[in-house]
Backbone as JSON Lines, residues from 0, in Angstrom:
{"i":0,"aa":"X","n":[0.85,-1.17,0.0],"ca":[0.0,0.0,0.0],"c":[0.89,1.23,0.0]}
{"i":1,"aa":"X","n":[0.41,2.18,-0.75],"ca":[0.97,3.04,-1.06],"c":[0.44,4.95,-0.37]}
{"i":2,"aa":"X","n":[1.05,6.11,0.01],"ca":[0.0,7.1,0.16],"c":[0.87,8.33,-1.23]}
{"i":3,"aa":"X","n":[0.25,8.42,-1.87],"ca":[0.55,9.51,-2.79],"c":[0.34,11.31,-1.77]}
{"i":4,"aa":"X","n":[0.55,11.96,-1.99],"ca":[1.03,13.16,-1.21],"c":[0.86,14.15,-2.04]}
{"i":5,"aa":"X","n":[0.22,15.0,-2.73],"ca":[0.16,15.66,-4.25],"c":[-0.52,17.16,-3.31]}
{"i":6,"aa":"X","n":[0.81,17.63,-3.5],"ca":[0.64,19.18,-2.8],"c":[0.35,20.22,-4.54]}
{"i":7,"aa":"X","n":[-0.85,21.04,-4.59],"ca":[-0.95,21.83,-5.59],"c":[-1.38,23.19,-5.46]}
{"i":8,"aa":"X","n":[-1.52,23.79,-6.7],"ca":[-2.36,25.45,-6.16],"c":[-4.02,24.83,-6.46]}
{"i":9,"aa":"X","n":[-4.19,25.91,-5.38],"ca":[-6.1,25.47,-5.12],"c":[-6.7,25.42,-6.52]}
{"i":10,"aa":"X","n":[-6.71,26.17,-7.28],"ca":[-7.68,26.08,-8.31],"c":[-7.26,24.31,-9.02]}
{"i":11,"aa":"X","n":[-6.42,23.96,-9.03],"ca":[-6.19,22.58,-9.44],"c":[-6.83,21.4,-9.21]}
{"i":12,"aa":"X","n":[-7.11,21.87,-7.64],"ca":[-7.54,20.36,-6.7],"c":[-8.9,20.01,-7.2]}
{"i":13,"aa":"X","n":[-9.71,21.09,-7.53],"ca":[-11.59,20.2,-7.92],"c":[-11.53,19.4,-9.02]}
{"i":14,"aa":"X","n":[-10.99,19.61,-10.16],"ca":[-10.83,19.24,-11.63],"c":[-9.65,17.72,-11.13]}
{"i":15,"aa":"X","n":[-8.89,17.88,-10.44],"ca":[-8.01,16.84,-9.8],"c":[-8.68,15.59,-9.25]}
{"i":16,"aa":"X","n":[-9.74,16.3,-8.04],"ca":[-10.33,15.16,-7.48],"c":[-11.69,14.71,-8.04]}
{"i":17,"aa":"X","n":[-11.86,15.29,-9.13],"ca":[-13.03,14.86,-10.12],"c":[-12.47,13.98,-11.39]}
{"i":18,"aa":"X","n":[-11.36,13.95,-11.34],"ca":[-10.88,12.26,-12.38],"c":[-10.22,11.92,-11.53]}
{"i":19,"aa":"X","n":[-10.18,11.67,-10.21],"ca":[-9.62,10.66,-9.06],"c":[-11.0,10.22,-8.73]}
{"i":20,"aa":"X","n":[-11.67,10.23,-8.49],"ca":[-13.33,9.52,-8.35],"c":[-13.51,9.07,-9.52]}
{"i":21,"aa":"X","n":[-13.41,9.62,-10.7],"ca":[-14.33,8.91,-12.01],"c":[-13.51,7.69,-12.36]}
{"i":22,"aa":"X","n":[-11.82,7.41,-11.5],"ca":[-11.28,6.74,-12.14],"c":[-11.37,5.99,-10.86]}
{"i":23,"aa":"X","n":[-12.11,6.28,-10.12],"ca":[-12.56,4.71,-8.75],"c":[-11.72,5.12,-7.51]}
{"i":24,"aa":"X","n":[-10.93,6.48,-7.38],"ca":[-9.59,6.34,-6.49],"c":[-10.38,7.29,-5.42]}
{"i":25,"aa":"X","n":[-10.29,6.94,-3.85],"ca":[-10.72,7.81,-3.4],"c":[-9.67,8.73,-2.56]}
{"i":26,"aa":"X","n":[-9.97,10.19,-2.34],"ca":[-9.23,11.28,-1.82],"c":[-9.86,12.19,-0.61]}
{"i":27,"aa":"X","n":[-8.58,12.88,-0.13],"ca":[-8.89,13.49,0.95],"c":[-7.85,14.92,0.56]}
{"i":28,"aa":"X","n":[-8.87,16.13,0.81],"ca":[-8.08,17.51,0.44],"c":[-7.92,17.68,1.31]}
{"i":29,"aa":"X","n":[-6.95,18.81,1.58],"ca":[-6.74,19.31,3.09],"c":[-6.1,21.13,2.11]}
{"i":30,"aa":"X","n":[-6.71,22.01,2.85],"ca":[-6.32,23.8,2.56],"c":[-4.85,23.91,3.13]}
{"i":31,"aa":"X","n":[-4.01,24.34,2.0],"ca":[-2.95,24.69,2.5],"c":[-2.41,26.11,2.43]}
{"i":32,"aa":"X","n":[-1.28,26.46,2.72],"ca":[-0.84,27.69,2.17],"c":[0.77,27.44,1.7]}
{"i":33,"aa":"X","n":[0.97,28.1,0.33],"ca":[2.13,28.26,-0.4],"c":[3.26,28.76,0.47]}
{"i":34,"aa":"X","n":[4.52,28.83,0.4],"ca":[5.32,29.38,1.45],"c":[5.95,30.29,0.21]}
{"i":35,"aa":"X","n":[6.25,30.61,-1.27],"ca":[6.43,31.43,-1.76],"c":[5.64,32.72,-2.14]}
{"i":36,"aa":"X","n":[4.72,31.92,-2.69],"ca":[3.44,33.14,-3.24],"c":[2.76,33.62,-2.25]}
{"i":37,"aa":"X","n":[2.92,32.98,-1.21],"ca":[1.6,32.84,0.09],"c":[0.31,33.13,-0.21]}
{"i":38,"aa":"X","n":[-0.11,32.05,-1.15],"ca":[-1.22,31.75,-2.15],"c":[-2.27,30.3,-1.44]}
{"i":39,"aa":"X","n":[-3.18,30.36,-1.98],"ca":[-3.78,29.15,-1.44],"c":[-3.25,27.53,-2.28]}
{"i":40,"aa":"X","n":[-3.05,26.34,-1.21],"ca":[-2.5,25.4,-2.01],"c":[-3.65,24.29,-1.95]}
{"i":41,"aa":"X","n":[-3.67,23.08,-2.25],"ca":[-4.49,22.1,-2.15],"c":[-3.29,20.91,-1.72]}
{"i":42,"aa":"X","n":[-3.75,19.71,-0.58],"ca":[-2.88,19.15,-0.4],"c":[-3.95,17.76,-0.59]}
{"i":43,"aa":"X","n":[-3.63,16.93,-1.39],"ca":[-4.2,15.58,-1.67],"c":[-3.97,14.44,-1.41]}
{"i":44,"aa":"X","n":[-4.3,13.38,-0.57],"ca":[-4.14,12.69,0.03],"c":[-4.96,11.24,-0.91]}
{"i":45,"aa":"X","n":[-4.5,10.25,-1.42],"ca":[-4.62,8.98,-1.74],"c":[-4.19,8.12,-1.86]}
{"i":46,"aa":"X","n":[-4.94,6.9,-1.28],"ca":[-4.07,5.98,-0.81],"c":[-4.52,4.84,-1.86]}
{"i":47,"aa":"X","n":[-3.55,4.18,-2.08],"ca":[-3.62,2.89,-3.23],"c":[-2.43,1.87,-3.13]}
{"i":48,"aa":"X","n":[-3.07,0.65,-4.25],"ca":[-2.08,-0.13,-3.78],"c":[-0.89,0.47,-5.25]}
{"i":49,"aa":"X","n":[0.55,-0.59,-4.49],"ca":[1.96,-0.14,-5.1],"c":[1.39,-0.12,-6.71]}
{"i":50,"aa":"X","n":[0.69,-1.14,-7.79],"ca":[0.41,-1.18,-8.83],"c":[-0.19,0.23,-9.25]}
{"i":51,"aa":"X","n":[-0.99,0.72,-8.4],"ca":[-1.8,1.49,-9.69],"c":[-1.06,3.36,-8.87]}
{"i":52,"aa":"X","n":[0.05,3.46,-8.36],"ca":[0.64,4.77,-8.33],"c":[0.96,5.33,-9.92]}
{"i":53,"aa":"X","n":[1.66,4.7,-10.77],"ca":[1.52,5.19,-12.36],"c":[0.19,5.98,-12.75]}
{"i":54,"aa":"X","n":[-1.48,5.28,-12.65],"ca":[-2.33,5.64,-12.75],"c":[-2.36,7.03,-12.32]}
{"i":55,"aa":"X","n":[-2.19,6.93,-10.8],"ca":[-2.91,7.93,-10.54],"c":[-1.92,9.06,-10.34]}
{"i":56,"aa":"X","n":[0.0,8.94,-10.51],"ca":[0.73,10.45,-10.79],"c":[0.34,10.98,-12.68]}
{"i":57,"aa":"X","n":[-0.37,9.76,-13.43],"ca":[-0.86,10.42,-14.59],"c":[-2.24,11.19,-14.31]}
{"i":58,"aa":"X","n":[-2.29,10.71,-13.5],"ca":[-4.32,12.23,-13.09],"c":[-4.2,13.15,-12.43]}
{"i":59,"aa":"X","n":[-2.55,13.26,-12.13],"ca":[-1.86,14.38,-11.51],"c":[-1.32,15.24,-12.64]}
{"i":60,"aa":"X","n":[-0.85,14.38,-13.1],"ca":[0.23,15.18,-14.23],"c":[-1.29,15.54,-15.08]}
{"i":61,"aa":"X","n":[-2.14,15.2,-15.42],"ca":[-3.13,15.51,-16.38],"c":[-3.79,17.16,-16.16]}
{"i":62,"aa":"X","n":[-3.92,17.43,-14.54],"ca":[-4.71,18.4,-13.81],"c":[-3.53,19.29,-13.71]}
{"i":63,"aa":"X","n":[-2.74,19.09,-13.24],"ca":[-1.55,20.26,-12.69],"c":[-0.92,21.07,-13.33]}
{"i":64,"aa":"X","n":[-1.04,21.64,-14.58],"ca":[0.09,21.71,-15.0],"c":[0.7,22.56,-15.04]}
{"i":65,"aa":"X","n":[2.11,23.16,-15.13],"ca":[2.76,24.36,-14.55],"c":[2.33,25.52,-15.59]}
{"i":66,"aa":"X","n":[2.47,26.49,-15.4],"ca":[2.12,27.78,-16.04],"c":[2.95,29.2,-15.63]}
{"i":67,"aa":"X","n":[2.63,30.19,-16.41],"ca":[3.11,31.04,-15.82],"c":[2.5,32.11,-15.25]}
{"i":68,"aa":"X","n":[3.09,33.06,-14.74],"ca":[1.63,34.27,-13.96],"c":[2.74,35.23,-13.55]}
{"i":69,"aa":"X","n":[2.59,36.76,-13.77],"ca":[2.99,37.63,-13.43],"c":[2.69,38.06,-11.46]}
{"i":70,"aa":"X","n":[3.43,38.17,-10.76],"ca":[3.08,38.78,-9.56],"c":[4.48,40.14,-9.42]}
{"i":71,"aa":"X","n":[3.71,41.16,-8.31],"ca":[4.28,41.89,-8.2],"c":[5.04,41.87,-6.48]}
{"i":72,"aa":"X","n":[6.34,41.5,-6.77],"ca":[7.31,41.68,-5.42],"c":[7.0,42.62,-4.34]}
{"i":73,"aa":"X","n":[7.13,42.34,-3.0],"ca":[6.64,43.21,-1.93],"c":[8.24,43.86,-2.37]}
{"i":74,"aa":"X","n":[8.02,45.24,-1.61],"ca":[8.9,46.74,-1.67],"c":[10.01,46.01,-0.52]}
{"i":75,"aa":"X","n":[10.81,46.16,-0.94],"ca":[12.16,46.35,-0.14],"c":[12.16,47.26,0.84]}
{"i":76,"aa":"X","n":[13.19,46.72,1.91],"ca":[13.04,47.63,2.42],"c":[13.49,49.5,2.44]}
{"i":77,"aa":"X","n":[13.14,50.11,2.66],"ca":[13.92,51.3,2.12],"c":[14.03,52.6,3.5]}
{"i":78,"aa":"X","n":[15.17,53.38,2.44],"ca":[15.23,54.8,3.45],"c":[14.48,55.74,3.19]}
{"i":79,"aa":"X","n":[14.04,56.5,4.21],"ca":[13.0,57.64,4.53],"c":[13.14,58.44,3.07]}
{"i":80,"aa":"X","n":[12.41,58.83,2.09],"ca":[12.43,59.76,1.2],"c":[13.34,58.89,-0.41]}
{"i":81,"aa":"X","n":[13.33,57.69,-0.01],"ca":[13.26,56.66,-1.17],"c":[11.95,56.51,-1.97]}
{"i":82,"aa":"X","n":[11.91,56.03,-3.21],"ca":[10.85,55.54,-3.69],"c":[10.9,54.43,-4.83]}
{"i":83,"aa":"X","n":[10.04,53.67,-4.71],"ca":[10.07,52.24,-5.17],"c":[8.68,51.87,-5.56]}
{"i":84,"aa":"X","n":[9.16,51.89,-7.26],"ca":[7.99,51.72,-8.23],"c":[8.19,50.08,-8.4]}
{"i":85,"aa":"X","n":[6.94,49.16,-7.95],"ca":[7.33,47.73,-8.15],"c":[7.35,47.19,-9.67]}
{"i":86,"aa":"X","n":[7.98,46.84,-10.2],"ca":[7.87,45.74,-11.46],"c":[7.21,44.38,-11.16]}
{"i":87,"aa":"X","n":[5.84,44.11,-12.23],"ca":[5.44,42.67,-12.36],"c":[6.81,41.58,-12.25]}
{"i":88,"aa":"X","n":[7.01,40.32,-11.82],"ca":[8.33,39.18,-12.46],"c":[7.33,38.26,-12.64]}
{"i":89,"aa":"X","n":[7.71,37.75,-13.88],"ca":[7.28,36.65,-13.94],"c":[7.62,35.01,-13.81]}
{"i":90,"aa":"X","n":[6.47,34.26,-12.98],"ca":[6.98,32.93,-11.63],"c":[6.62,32.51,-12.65]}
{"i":91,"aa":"X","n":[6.84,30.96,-12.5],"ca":[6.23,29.99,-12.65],"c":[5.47,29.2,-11.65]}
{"i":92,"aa":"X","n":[4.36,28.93,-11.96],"ca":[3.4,28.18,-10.95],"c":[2.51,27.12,-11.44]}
{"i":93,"aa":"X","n":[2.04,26.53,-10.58],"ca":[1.33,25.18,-10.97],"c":[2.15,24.28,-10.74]}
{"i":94,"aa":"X","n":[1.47,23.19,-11.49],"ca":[2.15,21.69,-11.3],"c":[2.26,21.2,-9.99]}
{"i":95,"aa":"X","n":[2.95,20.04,-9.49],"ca":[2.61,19.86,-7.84],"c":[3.55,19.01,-7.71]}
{"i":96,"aa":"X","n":[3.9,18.86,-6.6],"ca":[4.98,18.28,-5.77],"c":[4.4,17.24,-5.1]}
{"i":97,"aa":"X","n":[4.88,15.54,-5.69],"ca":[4.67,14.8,-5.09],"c":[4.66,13.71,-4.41]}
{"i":98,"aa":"X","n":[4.44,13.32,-3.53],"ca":[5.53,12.61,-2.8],"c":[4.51,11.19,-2.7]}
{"i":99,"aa":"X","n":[5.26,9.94,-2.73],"ca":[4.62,8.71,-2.59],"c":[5.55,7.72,-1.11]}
{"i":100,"aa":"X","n":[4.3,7.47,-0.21],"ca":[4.84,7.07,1.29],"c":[4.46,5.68,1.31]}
{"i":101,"aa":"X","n":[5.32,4.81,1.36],"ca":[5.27,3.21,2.0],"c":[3.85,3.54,3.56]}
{"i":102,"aa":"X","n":[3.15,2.54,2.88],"ca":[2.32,2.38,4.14],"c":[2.46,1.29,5.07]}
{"i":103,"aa":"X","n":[2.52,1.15,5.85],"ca":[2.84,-0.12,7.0],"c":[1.46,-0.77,6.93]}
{"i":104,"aa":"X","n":[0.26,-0.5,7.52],"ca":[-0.72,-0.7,7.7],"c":[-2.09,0.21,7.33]}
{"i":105,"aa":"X","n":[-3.08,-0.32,6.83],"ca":[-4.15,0.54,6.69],"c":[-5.38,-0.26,6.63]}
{"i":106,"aa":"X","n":[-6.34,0.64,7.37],"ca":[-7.42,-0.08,7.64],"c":[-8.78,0.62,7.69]}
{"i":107,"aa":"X","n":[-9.53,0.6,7.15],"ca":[-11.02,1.56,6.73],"c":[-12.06,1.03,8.01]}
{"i":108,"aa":"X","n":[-12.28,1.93,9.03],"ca":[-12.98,1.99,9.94],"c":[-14.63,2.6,10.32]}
């Protein structure tokens, strides 16, 4: 048994966990927060056996996918009678980070 770990940005996770059900797999979201963007994340939780992890990092890779997006940098810090016009940079975001955990035991209660 396997736990897949699929940390993403929020708008990802509904469209995510709507071909993780149609494809029989069941999930658990949990609200996270980004530590770069300090954006909202989605953290996905499913558990399966060792065979069908391929399946389901392809219904990851299908939903996630990286992109790009302009944000504008918080102001530096500055001296009294400075001024600091911010420039858009452009991140890359999306896609998801994910991690697959050996399960010892599991049991549906």
């Amino acid at each position: 048994m396997r736990l897949v770990v699929a940390i993403m940005q929020e708008e990802d996770a509904d469209p995510l966990l709507d071909d993780l059900m149609n494809a029989g797999y069941r999930a658990t979201i949990i609200s996270t927060t980004g530590g770069f963007l300090r954006e909202g994340n989605a953290t996905v939780l499913v558990g399966v056996e060792r065979d069908k992890v391929p399946d389901v990092m392809q219904i990851i890779q299908n939903n996630c996918a990286a992109r790009k997006q302009y944000v504008t940098p918080l102001p530096p810090i500055m001296e009294p009678g400075e001024f600091y016009v911010p420039q858009p940079v452009e991140v890359q975001v999306g896609g998801a980070t994910v991690f697959v955990l050996v399960v010892d035991e599991f049991k549906r209660l």
